[in-house]
C-alpha positions as CSV (number, residue, x, y, z in Angstrom):
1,X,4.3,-30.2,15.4
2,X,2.3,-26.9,16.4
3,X,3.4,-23.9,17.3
4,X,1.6,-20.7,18.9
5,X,3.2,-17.1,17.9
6,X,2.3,-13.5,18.4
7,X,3.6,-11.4,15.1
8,X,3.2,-7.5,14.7
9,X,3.5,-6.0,11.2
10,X,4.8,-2.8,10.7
11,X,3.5,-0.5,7.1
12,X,4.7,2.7,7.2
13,X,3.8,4.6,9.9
14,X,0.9,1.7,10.8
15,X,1.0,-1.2,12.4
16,X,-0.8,-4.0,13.9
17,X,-1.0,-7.0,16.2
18,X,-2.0,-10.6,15.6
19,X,-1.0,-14.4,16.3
20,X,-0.4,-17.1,14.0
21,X,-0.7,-20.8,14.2
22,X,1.5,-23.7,12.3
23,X,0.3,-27.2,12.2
24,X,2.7,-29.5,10.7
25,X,3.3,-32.9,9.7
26,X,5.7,-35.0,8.1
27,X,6.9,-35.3,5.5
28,X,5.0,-32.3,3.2
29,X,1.8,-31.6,5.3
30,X,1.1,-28.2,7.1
31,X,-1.2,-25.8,7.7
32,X,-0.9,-22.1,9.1
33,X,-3.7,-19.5,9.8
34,X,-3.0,-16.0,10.7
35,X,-5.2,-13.4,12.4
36,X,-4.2,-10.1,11.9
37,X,-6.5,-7.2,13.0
38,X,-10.0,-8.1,11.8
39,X,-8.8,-10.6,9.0
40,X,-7.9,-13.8,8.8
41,X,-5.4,-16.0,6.3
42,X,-4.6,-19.7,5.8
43,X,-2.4,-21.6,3.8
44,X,-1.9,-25.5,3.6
45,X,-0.6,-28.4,2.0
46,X,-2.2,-31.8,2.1
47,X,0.6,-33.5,0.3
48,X,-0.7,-33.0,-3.0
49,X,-1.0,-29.5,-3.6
50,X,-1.1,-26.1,-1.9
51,X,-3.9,-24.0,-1.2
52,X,-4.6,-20.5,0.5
53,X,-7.6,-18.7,1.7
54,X,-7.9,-14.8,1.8
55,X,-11.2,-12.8,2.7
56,X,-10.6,-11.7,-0.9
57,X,-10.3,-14.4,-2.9
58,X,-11.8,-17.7,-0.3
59,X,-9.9,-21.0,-1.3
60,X,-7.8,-21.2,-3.8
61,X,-4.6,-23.2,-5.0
62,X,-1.6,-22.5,-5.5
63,X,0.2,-23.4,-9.2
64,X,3.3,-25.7,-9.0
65,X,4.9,-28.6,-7.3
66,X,4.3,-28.8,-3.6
67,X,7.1,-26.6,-1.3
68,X,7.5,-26.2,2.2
69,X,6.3,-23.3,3.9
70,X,8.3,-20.3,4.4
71,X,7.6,-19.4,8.1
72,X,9.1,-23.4,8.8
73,X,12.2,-21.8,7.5
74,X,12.7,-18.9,9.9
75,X,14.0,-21.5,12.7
76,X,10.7,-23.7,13.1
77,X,11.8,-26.5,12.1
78,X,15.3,-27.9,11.3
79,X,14.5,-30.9,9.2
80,X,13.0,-29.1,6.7
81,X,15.2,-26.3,6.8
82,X,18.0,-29.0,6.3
83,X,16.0,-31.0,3.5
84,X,15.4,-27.8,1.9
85,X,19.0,-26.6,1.9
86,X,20.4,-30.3,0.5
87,X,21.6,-29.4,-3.1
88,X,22.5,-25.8,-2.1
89,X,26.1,-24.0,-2.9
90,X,28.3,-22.9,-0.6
91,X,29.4,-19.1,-2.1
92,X,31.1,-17.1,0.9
93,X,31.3,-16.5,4.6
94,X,29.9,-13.7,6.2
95,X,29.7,-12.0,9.9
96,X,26.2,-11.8,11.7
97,X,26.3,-10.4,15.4
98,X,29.7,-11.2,15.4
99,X,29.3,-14.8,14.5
100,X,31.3,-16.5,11.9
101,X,28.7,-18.0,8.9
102,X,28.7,-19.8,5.4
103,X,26.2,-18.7,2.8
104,X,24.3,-21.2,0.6
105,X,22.7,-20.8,-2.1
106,X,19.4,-22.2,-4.2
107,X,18.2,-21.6,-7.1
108,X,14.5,-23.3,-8.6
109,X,15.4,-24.7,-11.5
110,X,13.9,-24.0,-15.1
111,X,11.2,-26.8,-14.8
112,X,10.0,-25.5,-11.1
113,X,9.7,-22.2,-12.9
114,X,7.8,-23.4,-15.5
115,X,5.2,-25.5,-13.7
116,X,4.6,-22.3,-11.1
117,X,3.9,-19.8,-14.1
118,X,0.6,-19.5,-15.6
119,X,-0.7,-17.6,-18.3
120,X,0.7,-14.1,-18.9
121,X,2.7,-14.6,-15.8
122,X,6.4,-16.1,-15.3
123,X,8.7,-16.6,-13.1
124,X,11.6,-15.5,-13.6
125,X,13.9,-16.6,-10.8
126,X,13.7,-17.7,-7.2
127,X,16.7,-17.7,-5.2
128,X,17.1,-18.6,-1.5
129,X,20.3,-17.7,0.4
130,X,21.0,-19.3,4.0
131,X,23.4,-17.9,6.1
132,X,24.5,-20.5,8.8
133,X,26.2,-20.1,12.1
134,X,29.4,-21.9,11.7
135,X,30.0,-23.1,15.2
136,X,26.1,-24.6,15.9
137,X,25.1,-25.0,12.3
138,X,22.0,-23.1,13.0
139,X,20.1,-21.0,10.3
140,X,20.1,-17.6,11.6
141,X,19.4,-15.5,8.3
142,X,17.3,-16.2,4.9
143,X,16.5,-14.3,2.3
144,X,14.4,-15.0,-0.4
145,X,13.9,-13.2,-3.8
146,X,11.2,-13.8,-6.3
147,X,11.0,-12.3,-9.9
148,X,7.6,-12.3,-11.6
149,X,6.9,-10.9,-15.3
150,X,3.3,-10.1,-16.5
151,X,3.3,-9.8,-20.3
152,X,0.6,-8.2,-21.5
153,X,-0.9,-8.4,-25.3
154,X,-0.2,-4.8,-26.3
155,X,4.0,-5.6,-25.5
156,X,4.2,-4.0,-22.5
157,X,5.3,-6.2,-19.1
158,X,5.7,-5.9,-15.6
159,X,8.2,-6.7,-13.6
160,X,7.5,-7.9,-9.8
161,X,10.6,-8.1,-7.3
162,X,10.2,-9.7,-3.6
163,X,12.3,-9.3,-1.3
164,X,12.2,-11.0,1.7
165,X,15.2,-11.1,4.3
166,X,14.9,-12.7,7.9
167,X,17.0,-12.4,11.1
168,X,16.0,-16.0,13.6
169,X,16.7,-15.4,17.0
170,X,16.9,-16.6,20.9
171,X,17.6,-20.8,19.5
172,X,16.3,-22.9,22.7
173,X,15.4,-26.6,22.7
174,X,11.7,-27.9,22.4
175,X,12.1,-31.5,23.1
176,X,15.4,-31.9,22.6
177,X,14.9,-29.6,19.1
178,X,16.7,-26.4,18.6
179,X,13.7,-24.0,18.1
180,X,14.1,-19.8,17.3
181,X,11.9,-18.3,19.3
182,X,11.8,-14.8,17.8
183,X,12.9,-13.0,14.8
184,X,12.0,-10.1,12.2
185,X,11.5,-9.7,8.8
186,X,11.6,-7.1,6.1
187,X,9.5,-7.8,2.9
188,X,10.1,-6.0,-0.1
189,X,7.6,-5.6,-3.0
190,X,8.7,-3.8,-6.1
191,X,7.1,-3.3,-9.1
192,X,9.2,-2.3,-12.0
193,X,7.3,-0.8,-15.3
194,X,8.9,-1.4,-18.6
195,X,7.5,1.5,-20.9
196,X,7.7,4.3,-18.0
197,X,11.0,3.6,-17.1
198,X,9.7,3.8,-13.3
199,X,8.9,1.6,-10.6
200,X,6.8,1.5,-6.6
201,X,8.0,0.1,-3.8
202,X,6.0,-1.5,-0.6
203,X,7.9,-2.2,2.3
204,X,6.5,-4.4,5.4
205,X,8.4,-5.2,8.4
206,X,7.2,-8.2,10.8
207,X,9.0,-9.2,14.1
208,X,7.7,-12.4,15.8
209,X,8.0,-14.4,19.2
210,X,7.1,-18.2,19.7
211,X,4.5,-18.2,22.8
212,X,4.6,-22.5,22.9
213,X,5.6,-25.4,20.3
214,X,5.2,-29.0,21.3
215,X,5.5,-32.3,18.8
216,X,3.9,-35.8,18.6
217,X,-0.1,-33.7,19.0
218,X,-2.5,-36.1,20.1
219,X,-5.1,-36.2,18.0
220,X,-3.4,-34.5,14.9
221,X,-4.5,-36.6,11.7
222,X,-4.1,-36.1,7.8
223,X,-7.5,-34.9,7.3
224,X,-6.8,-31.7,8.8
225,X,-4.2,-30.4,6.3
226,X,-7.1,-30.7,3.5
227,X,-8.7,-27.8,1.6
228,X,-12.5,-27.0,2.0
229,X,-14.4,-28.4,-0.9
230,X,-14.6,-24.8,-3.2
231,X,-11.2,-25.1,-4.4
232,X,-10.7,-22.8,-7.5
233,X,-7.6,-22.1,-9.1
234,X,-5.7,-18.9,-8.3
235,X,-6.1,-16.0,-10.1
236,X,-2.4,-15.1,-11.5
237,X,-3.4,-11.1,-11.9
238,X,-5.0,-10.8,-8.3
239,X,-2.2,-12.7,-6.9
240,X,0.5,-10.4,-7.7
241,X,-1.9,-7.6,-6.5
242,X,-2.1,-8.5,-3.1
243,X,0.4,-10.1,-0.5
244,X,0.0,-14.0,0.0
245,X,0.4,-15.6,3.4
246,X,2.7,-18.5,3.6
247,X,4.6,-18.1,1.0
């Protein structure tokens, strides 16, 4: 699968323009690369393991088991979001737009956790919820929330919250596959600071619409979902200091 998209990300009083690209291919291979203003981001997974590149850190990977991207979630592709969603609880019914939806729930478990902490950092929970239209079964709201501790030598630690909640929009078939082809999201960052009993909060705001997706690429092969040769591992401190794409 690839799909074309034009995204605009709201900070504030700021904002600014760009277009991202997905690549996909089953079962765990994908790729996405993001321009925004004059920088660009990617973010893949050959199978094996996950890897990013940022103009401030180059390639990298990412710690833990391989995961699906995030952005396949928001309506991109319904196998995954299915596959994804398997073991999931049901907790409630809600109302969105007027529609009638079920809420699941999914939690990483305490070995996912594990494997994706490193050093003085851990996570601390990671919690999906899906709200689904009851009539078409379609996934028309996610949120995520992620909670990250940094403990630090001295005793102190820091608390990171995000947030990430997302509306999918305007469901119309790409080869005979129910596809959203907009939507908007509201990311959350907080950081919470034990000893002074205070925290900061960065909000960003994204809306997106699908330009063209098409499946069966000619030409797409394996090789493309691999990492440039300078892998290095991912720096746990600089990670939770600036915002990672993909995930």
């Amino acid at each position: 699968m690839v799909c074309e998209n034009t995204v605009r990300v709201i900070k504030g009083s700021s904002s600014q323009t760009g277009r991202f690209v997905l690549w996909q291919m089953s079962p765990d291979m994908w790729h996405v690369e993001l321009a925004l203003g004059d920088s660009t981001f990617q973010a893949g997974c050959n199978g094996r393991l996950v890897w990013r590149h940022t103009p401030w850190l180059g390639f990298h990977t990412a710690k833990g088991p391989i995961r699906p991207l995030r952005r396949a979630l928001q309506g991109l592709d319904p196998r995954t979001t299915a596959s994804v969603f398997a073991d999931a609880r049901c907790i409630g019914e809600n109302r969105i737009n007027g529609e009638d939806c079920f809420v699941l729930e999914l939690s990483a478990d305490s070995q996912t956790l594990k494997a994706r902490s490193e050093g003085p950092a851990e996570v601390v929970r990671h919690i999906l919820f899906g709200h689904f239209n009851q009539k078409t079964g379609l996934l028309v709201r996610i949120e995520d929330s992620h909670l990250t501790r940094m403990q630090f030598t001295c005793g102190e630690s820091i608390d990171w919250e995000t947030t990430i909640v997302s509306y999918l929009e305007d469901y119309r078939p790409v080869e005979g596959i129910m596809i959203a082809h907009s939507g908007r999201s509201v990311a959350t960052l907080v950081r919470f600071e034990e000893t002074a009993m205070s925290h900061t909060k960065t909000m960003l705001e994204e809306s997106w619409t699908i330009d063209d997706a098409s499946f069966d690429v000619p030409g797409q092969s394996a090789d493309f979902f691999n990492p440039a040769a300078d892998l290095k591992s991912e720096s746990v401190g600089q990670a939770f200091e600036l915002p990672q794409v993909g995930s």
